[in-house]
C-alpha positions in Angstrom: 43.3 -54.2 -34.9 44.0 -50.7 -36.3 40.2 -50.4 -37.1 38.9 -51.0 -33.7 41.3 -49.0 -32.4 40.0 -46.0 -34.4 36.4 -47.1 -33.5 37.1 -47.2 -30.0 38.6 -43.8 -30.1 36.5 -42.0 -32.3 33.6 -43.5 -29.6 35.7 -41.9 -26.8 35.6 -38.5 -28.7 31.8 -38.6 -28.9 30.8 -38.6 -25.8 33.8 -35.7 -25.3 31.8 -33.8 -28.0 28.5 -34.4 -26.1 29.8 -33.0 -23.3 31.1 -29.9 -25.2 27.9 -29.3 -26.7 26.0 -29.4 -23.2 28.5 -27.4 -21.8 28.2 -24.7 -24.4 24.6 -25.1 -24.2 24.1 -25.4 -20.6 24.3 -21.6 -20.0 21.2 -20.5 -22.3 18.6 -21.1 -19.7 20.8 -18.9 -17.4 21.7 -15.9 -19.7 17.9 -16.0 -20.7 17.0 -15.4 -16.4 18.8 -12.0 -16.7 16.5 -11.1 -19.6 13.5 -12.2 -17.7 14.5 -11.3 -13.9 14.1 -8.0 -14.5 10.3 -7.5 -15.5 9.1 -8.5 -12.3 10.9 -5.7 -10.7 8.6 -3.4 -10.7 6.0 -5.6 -9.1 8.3 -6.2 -6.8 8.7 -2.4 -5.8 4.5 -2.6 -5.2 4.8 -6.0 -3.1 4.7 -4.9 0.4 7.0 -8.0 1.1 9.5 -6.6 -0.5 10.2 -4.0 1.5 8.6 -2.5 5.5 7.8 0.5 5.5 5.9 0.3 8.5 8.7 0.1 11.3 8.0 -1.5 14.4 3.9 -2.0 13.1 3.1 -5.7 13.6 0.4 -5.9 10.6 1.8 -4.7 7.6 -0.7 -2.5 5.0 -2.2 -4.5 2.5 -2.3 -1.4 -0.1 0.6 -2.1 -2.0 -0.8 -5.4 -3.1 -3.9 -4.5 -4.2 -2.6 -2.0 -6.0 -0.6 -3.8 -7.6 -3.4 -6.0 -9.0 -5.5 -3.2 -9.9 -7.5 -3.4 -7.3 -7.4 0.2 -6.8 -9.9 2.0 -9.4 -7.7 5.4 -9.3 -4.1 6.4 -10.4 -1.7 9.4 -9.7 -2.1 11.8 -12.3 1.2 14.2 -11.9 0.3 18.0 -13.1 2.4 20.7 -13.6 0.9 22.5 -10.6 -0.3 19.7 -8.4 -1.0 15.8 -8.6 -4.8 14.4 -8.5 -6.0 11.1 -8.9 -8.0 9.9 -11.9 -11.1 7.4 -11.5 -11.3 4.4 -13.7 -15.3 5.1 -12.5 -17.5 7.7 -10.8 -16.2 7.4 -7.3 -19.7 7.4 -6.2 -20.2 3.7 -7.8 -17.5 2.6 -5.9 -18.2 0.5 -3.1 -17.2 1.6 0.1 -16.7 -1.8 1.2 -13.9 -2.8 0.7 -12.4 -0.3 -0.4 -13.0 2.8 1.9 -10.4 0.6 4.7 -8.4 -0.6 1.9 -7.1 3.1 1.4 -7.3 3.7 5.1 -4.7 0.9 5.4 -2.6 2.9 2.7 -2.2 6.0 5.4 0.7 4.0 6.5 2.6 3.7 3.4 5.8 5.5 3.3 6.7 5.7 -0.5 5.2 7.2 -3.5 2.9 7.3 -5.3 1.0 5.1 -2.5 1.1 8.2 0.0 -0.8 10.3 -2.4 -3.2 7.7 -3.5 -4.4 6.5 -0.3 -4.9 10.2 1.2 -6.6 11.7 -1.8 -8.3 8.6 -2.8 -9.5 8.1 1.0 -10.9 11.9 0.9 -12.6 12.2 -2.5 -14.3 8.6 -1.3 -15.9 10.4 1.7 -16.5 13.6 -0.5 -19.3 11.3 -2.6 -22.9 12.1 -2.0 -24.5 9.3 0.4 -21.6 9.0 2.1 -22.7 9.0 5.2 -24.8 5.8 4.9 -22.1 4.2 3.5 -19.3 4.5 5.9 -21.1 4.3 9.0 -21.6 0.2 8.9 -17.9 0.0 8.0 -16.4 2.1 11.1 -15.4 -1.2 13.5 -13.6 -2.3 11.2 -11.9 1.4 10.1 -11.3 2.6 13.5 -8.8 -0.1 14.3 -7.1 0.8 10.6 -7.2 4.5 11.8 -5.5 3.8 15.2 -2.5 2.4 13.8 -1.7 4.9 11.3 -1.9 7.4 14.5 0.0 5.0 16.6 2.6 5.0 13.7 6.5 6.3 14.1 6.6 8.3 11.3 5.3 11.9 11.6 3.8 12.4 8.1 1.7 8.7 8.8 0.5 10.4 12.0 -0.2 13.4 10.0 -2.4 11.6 7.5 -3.9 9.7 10.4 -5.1 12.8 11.5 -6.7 14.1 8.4 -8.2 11.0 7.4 -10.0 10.9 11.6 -11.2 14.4 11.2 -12.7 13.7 7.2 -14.2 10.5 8.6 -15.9 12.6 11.9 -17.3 15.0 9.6 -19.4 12.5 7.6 -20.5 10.5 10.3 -20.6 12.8 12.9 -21.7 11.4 16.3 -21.8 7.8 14.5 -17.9 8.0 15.4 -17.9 9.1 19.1 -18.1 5.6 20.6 -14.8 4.0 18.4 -13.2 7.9 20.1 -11.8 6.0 23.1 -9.6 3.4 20.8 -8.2 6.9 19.2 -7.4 9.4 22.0 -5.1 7.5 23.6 -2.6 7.5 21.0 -3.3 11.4 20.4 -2.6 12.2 24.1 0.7 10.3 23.4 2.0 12.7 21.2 0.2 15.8 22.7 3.3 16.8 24.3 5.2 16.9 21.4 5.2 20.9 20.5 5.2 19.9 16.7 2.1 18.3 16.7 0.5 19.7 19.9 -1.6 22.5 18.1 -2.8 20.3 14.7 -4.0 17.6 17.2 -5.8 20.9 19.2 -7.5 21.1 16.1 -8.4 17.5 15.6 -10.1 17.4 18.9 -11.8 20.5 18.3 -13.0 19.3 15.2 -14.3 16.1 16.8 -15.7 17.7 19.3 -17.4 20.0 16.3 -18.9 17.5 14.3 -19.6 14.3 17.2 -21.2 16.8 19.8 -19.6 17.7 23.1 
């Protein structure tokens, strides 16, 4: 009787110990997520789901996540003086399409280094010999990218908006004059404002320049 009642009991005690064991083991998988949780992080930073730096805009940019797959072939170089990008290629193999409107989308980025990248990288694109021929076929589909970076809240988006309208008028000249009505309505918006009154002065002058009276 004294036998089975150390078999039942040293029974009872496995289990106990089985328990013990998962208990103590249990929490591996967990401490290992801390370890592993934070080398997504800086994806995260470049997934525009992650954060909206857009505001009120209904279609959020689509920069940050081809950037984040390296679908961008140029990075932020910092210099002592000034930044400047650096091309994985000559920009003048890059194809325009679709990447002339993909950094045209990155006008309305708010953080850095996308701000840089998409204002440079948008500029030095249009700089490229045959440029012309290239961005004309692609402006229905730019202007409307174009419009809501100048219909955007924050004054340095507008500001870029308004670079990146008067670079793309002065390689396609006239090409551009029948997308202007989609754009001067949100230029007469902030006319009235004395802090941008006399750079958009210059944009229409500029326009009126390089698309003919």
């Amino acid at each position: 009787g004294s036998n089975v009642l150390r078999m039942s009991s040293s029974i009872q005690i496995k289990p106990k110990t089985a328990i013990q064991k998962s208990k103590t083991s249990s929490p591996l998988p967990c401490s290992s997520e801390p370890a592993i949780k934070p080398l997504p992080k800086p994806s995260d930073k470049l997934n525009p789901k992650t954060f909206d730096p857009f505001g009120h805009s209904r279609a959020p940019s689509a920069f940050t996540a081809v950037y984040a797959k390296g679908g961008i072939p140029c990075r932020l170089v910092h210099g002592s003086v000034k930044h400047r990008l650096q091309w994985e290629c000559l920009p003048e193999n890059v194809p325009f399409d679709p990447l002339l409107i993909t950094l045209a989308e990155g006008l309305r980025e708010t953080k850095h280094p996308y701000t840089f990248v998409s204002k440079e990288g948008f500029k030095e694109l249009l700089m490229v010999e045959g440029a012309t021929e290239k961005a004309i076929p692609l402006l229905t589909r730019l202007v409307p990218v174009l419009k809501a970076a100048l219909a955007h809240s924050d004054d340095e988006v507008f500001k870029r908006g308004l670079d990146a309208l008067v670079q793309l008028s002065a390689v396609v000249g006239p090409s551009l004059n029948d997308h202007l009505k989609h754009l001067l309505t949100n230029l007469s918006r902030r006319l009235m404002d004395k802090n941008f009154r006399e750079k958009i002065t210059v944009t229409l002058q500029k326009l009126e320049q390089y698309g003919g009276k």
